[in-house]
C-alpha positions in Angstrom: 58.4 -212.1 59.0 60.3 -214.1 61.8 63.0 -216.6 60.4 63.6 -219.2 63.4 67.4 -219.3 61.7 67.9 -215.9 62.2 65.5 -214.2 64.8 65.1 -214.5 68.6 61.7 -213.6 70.2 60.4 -213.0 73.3 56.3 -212.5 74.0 54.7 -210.9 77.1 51.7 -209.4 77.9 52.0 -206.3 80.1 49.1 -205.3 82.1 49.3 -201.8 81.5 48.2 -199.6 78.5 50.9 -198.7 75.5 51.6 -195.0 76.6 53.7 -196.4 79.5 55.4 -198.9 78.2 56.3 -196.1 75.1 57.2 -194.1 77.8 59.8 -196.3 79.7 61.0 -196.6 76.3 61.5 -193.1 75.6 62.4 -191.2 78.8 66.1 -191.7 79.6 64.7 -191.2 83.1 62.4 -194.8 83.1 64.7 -196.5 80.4 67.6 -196.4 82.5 65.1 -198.3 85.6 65.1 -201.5 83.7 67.7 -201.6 80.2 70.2 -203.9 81.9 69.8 -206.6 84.5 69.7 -205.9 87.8 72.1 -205.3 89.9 73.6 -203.9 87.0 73.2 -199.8 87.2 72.7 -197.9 83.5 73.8 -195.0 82.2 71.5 -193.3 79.3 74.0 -191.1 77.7 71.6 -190.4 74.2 68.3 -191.8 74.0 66.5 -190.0 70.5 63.1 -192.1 69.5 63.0 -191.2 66.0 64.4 -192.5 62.9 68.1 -191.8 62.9 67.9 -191.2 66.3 70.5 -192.0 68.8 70.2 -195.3 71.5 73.9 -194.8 73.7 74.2 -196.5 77.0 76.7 -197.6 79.1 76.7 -199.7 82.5 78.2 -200.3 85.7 78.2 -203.2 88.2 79.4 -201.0 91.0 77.5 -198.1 90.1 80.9 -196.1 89.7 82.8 -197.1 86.6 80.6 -197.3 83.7 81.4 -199.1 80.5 79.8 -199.0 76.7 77.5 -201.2 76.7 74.9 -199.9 73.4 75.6 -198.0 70.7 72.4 -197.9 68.4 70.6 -196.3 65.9 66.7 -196.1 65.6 65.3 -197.0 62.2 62.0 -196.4 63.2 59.7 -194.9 66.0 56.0 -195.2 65.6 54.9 -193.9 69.0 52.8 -196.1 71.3 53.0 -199.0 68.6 56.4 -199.8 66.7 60.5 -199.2 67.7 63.2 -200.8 65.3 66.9 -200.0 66.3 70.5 -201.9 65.2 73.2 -201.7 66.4 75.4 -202.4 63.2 74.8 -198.5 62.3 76.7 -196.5 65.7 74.7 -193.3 66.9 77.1 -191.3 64.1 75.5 -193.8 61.7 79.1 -195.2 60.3 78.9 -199.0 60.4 79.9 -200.9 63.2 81.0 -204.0 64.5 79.6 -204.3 67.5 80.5 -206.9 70.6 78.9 -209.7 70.6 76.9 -209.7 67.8 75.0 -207.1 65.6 71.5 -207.1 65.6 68.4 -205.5 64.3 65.7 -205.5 67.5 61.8 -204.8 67.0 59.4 -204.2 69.3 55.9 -204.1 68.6 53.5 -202.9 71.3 49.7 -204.2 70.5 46.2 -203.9 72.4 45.3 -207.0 74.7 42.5 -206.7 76.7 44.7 -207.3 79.6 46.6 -204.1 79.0 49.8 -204.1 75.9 50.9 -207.6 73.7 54.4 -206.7 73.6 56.8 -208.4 71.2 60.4 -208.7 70.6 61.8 -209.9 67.5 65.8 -209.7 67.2 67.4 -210.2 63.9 70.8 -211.0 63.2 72.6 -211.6 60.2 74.0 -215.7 59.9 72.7 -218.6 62.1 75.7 -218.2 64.2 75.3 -214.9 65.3 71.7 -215.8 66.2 73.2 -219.0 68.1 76.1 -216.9 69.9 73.5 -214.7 71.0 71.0 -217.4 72.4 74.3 -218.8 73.6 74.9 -215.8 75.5 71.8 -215.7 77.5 69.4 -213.3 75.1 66.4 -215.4 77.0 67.4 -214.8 80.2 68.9 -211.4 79.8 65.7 -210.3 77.7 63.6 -212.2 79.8 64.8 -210.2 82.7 64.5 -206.4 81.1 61.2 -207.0 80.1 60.1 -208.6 83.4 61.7 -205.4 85.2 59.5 -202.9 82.7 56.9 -204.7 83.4 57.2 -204.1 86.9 57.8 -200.7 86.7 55.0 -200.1 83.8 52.6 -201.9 86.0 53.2 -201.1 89.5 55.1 -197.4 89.6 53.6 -194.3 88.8 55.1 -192.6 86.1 54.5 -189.2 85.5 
């Protein structure tokens, strides 16, 4: 259930079947192609699709120096349909306060007859942190990480 107080959402259909968008989720390889906005290089230092599992990034603008950037836990991994990870649990699963905002972040992967429905829902805890976040760009910065699977769902070949 989406509250509009709380949640952020973001809707695309992706003209390509679930496997690959699973897969760009999954291998540390593909997820770091498109996790942060370009020009912006990632670093996948743990990336563990099951629940419990680790989500650990960091980026870098210049591609040298890398900083933290996610430090997540998966609370669920239902391949090729259903990934649910927060970030207010760190990858050692203590509770965390993480910068900007903690979240909870869904993403549902459903058939379309142009390829996968894919759907975002990111929950936060008060209005405020949903507003800070919004604030902070979670359109366009969402907006542009999706676009950039897309493109590499749809036009690379993944293997």
């Amino acid at each position: 259930m989406i509250d509009p107080e709380l949640d952020l959402t973001l809707h695309r259909v992706i003209r390509t079947p679930r496997q690959r968008i699973w897969d760009a989720w999954t291998r540390p390889e593909l997820f770091a192609k498109w996790w942060t906005p370009a020009p912006t290089v990632t670093r996948v230092d743990r990336l563990e699709a099951k629940p419990g599992g680790a989500l650990v990034t960091r980026m870098s603008e210049d591609g040298t120096t890398f900083a933290p950037h996610m430090d997540a836990v998966f609370l669920v991994a239902d391949a090729h349909e259903r990934l649910v990870f927060t970030n207010a649990v760190d990858s050692s699963w203590r509770p965390a306060d993480p910068s900007p905002v903690p979240m909870t972040a869904e993403i549902t992967l459903g058939e379309h007859e142009d390829g996968t429905e894919y759907n975002v829902v990111v929950r936060h805890r008060s209005p405020s942190d949903r507003d800070r976040h919004d604030e902070l760009g979670f359109y366009d910065g969402w907006g542009s990480v999706t676009a950039a699977l897309a493109a590499i769902v749809e036009n690379e070949v993944v293997q």
